[in-house]
N, C-alpha and C positions, 0 to 999 in steps of 0.2 A: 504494500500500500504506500503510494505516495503521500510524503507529507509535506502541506503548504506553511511556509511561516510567514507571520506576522509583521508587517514591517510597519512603517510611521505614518503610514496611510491612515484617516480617520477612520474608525468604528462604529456605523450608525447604532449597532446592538449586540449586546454578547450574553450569552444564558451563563450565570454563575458557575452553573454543573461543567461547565465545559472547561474551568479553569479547573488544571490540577500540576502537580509539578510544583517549585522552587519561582518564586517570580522575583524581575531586580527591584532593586530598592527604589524608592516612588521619592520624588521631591516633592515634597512638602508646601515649599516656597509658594505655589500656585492656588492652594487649596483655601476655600470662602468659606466664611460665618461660623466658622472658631474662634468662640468664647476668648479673649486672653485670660493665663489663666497662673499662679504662681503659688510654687510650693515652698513654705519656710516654718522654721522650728520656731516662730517667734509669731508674733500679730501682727499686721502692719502697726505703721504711724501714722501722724499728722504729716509728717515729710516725707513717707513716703509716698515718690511721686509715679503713678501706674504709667507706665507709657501707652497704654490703651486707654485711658482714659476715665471717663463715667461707664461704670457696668463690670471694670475686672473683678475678677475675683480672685482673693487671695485662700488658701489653705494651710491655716497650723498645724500642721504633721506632730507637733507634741500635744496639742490637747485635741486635736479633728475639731475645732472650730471654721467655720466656714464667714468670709466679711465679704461685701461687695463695696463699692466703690461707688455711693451716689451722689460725691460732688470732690469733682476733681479740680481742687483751686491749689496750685503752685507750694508747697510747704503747708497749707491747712485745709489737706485732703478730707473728708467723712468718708467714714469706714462702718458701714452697718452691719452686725453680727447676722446672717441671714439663717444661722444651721441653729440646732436647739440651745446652744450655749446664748449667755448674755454679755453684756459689756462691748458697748458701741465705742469706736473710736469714730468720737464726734472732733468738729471743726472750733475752732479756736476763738473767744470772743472778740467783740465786737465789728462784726462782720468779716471775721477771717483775718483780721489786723494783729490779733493776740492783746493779749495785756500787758500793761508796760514790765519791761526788763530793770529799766534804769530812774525812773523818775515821775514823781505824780504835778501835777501844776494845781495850782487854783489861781482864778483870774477874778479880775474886777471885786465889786464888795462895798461893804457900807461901813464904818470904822467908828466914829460916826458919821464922817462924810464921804460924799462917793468918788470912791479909789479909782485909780487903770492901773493897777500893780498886774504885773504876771511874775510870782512864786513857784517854787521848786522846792520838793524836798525828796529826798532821795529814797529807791525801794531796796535800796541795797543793805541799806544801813540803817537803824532807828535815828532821829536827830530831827532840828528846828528844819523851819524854810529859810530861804534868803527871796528876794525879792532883787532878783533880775533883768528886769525889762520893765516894759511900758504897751497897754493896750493903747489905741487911735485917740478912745475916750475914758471917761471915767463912767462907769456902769455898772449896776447891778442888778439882781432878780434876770440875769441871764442864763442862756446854755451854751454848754462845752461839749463839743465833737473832736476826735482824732484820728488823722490818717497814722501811717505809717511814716511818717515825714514831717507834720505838721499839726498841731493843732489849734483848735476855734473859738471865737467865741462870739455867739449871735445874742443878736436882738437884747433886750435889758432896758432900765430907765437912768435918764442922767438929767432932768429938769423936763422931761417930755420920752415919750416911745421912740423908742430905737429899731430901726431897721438894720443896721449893720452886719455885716460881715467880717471881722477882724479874723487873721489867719497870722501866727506865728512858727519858727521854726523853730523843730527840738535839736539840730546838731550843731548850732550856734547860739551865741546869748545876744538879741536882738529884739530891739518895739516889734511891735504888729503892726502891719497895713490893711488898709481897709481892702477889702478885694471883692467885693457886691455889697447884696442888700436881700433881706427877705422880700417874701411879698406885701408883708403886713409889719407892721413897727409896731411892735409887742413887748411885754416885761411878764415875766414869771411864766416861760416855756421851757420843756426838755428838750435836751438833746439826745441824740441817735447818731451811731455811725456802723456805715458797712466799708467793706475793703475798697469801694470809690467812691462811696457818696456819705454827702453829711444833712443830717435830718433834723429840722425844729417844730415842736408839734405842740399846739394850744395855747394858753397866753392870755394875757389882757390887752385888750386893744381899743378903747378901754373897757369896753365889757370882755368878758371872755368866746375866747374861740375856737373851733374845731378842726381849724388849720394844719396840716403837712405839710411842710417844706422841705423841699429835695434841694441842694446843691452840690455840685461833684468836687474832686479832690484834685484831681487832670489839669484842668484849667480854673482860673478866677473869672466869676463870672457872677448873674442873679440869680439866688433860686427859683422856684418853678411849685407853683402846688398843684403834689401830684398823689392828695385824699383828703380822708377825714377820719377824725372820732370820733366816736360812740355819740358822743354828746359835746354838745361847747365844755372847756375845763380848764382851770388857770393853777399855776404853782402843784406842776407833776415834776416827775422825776422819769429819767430813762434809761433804760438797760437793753443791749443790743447782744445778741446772737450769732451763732454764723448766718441764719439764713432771716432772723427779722429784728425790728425794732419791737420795745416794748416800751408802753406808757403806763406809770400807775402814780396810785396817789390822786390828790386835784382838794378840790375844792368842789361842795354840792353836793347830788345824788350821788355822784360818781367816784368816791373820792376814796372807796376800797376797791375800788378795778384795777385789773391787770389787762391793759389792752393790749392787742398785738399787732404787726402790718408786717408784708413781704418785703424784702429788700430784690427779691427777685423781676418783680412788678408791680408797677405804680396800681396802685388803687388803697380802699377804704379798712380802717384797724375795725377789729374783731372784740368783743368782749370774749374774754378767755377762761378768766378766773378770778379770782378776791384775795386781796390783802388780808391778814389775818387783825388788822381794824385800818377804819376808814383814817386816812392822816391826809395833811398837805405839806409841799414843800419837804419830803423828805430829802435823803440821798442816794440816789443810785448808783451799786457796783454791777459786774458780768466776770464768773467765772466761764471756763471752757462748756458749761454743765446749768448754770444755774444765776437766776436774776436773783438781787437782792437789794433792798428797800429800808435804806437804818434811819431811825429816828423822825421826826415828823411832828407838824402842830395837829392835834392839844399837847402840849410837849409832852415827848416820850424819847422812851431810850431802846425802843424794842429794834434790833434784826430783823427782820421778816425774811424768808426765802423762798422759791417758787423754781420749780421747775422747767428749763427750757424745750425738753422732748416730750412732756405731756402736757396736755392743758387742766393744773391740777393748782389750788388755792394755797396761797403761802402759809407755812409754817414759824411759828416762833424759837429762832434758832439760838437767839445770846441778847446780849445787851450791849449799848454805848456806854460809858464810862460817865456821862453826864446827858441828860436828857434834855435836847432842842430841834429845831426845825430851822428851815433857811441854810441847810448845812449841803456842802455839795461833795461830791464823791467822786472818790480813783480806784484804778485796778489794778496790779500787778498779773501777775499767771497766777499768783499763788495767795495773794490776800487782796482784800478789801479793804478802803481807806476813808473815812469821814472828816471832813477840815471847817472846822469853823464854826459856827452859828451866832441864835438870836441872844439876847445879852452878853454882845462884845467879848462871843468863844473864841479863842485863839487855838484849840485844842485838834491835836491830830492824832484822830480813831483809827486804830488797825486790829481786825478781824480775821482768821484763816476761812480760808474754802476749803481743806482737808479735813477737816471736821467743826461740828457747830460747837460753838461757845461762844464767851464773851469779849468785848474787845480790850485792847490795852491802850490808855495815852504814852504814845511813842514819841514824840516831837510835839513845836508849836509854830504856828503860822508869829510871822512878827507882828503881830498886833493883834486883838481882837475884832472881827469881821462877822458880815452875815450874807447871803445874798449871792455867794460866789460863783462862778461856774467848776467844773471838772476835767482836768483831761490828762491822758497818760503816754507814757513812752518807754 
C-alpha cells in the first residue's frame, strides 16, 4: 500500500481517529484566547504588574488560592481572591495614589484669624509641624486633594466664598499658585482624590449644596460638575478608595451618611451606609481597606470606620485624644492623622489601621487652628 504524506498544504478536515503515531512539536506562539495565566509560591501584589493585563490570573501553588486581576493600574494593581480562599489584594488609597510615605500637610485655618500657612509634619517620625510655604490666600472651612506630585486646596472663606484652586508641590518647599477655580465659590466642602483627578463635593454657597467637582491632576485648569449628592450638605469630610470617592458626615438629615460616587464615571453618589452617629465637620483618613471619620460637632472624640469593599455602617473603632470638630485629616499607608481643631487645637492625632484602638498626640501644629484642609505624600 502506498503511503501519501502530509505536506504544508492546508487541511480543510481531518477525523481525530486518523491521527496516530509521534506528532512534532506544535508552536505555540500562534494559538488565540488563552487565559494569561501565572504560577507562584507567593500571592500577587499591589506591584505586581500582569502583563496581560485586567482578567490574569495568578495561582499560589503553596496555598491553591486562585486571584484575578480586575484592575490593572501600574504598581496598585487589585487582585480578587476568585477560588474558595479569602483575602483580596485590593488597590491602594486614595484613588490608586497610596498614602503618604513621607509627610502629612494641613493648609489654611482660623488661629484666630485667617491663615495661608501650608504645614508639614513628618510620617516618619513623631514630632511638631513647621510651616513652610504660603497658600495664594488666606482661607478656611476648605478641602484638601493629592496627587502623586502635588497637593490642593479648594474653595474655603476669606471675607466672602472662594472659588479657588490653589495647587502646591510636595518635592520642593514653595507658595501655591492658583491654577483654576470650582464651579461654585463655597466654604465647608470635602475633598476627594483618585490617581488623576481631584474632587470637591457640597459646601455652602451660601446655602448649602449638592455639588461634585471634578478637576484633573495633568493639566491646570477649571473644574467641571460632573454629579451630585444625596441631598444639599455642608461641613462633610472625605475618604477616597481605589475605585471611589466617599462623602460623610454634613450637617441636616444627612449628617450620618456615608455616600459614595465612581471615580470611574462621572455621574451621581449613592447613599451606602451610616456613621455610627450623625457629626459635622469631622476628619477624614483612607487606608488600603477602609474609610475612617474621627471626631466631629456635637464634639466628640469617636473613630468611626466603615468598610471600602462592602456597603456596610461604621463601627466604633478608638478614640481622639481630645474631642473636637473642624479638624482635618492625613494618611500614611499605615496610620491615620487628625491636626487641629475648634478651641485653638494645635494637637496632632495619630491612629493605626492594623488594628482598632485609640489614638496618640504625637506632635503639634505651630499654633492652634480650626478649619484646615488635608493632604499627604
Amino acid at each position: 500500500m502506498s503511503i501519501t504524506k502530509v505536506t504544508n498544504d492546508n487541511i480543510a478536515s481531518l477525523e481525530a481517529s486518523k491521527l496516530t503515531g509521534s506528532l512534532p512539536a506544535v508552536d505555540g506562539s500562534s494559538l488565540t484566547n488563552i487565559s494569561s495565566f501565572t504560577k507562584s509560591a507567593s500571592d500577587p501584589a499591589l506591584d505586581t504588574n500582569p502583563s496581560g493585563g485586567t482578567g490574569t490570573l495568578w495561582l499560589n501553588t503553596t496555598s491553591g488560592e486562585m486571584f484575578c486581576c480586575t484592575d490593572a493600574t501600574t504598581d496598585a494593581n487589585v487582585w480578587t481572591n476568585v477560588g474558595a480562599g479569602t483575602g483580596d489584594v485590593p488597590g491602594l488609597p486614595f484613588g490608586g495614589i497610596g498614602g503618604g510615605t513621607a509627610y502629612g500637610y494641613t493648609t489654611g485655618g482660623y488661629t484666630p484669624t485667617i491663615i495661608n500657612e501650608i504645614q508639614r509634619f513628618s510620617f516618619t517620625t513623631n514630632g511638631n509641624a513647621t510651616d513652610i510655604a504660603n497658600l495664594t490666600t488666606t482661607t478656611y472651612y476648605c478641602a484638601g486633594q493629592s496627587s502623586t506630585s502635588h497637593g490642593y486646596n479648594t474653595g474655603g472663606y476669606s471675607g466672602g466664598y472662594l472659588d479657588r484652586i490653589d495647587k502646591f508641590t510636595f518635592s520642593s518647599i514653595a507658595n501655591a499658585t492658583d491654577v483654576g477655580n470650582l464651579t461654585v465659590a463655597r466654604e465647608g466642602l470635602s475633598g476627594q482624590s483618585s490617581s488623576t483627578h481631584g474632587y470637591s463635593s457640597g459646601a455652602a454657597s451660601p446655602s448649602p449644596t449638592n455639588i461634585i467637582d471634578k478637576f484633573t491632576y495633568s493639566s491646570d485648569g477649571n473644574a467641571t460638575d460632573v454629579g451630585d449628592m444625596i441631598a444639599t450638605n455642608t461641613n462633610t469630610t472625605g475618604q477616597s478608595s481605589n475605585t471611589h470617592g466617599y462623602i460623610s458626615g454634613g450637617t441636616g438629615a444627612t449628617m450620618n451618611h456615608i455616600e459614595k460616587f465612581s471615580f470611574a464615571s462621572d455621574g451621581n453618589a449613592t447613599d451606602t451606609a451610616d456613621l455610627t452617629v450623625g457629626v459635622s465637620s469631622p476628619a477624614g483618613q483612607s487606608s488600603s481597606t477602609h474609610g475612617y471619620a474621627s471626631g466631629g460637632a456635637p464634639n466628640t472624640d469617636t473613630i468611626g470606620k466603615f468598610s471600602f469593599l462592602s456597603n456596610a455602617n461604621a463601627t466604633d473603632v478608638g478614640n481622639l485624644t481630645v474631642a473636637r470638630h473642624y479638624v482635618s485629616g492625613q494618611s500614611s499607608t499605615t496610620h491615620g492623622y487628625s491636626s487641629g481643631g475648634n478651641g485653638a487645637k494645635n494637637i496632632i492625632d495619630k491612629f493605626t489601621f492594623a488594628s482598632d484602638a485609640d489614638a496618640t498626640d504625637v506632635g503639634d501644629l505651630t499654633s492652634g487652628r480650626h478649619g484646615t484642609a488635608g493632604q499627604q505624600y
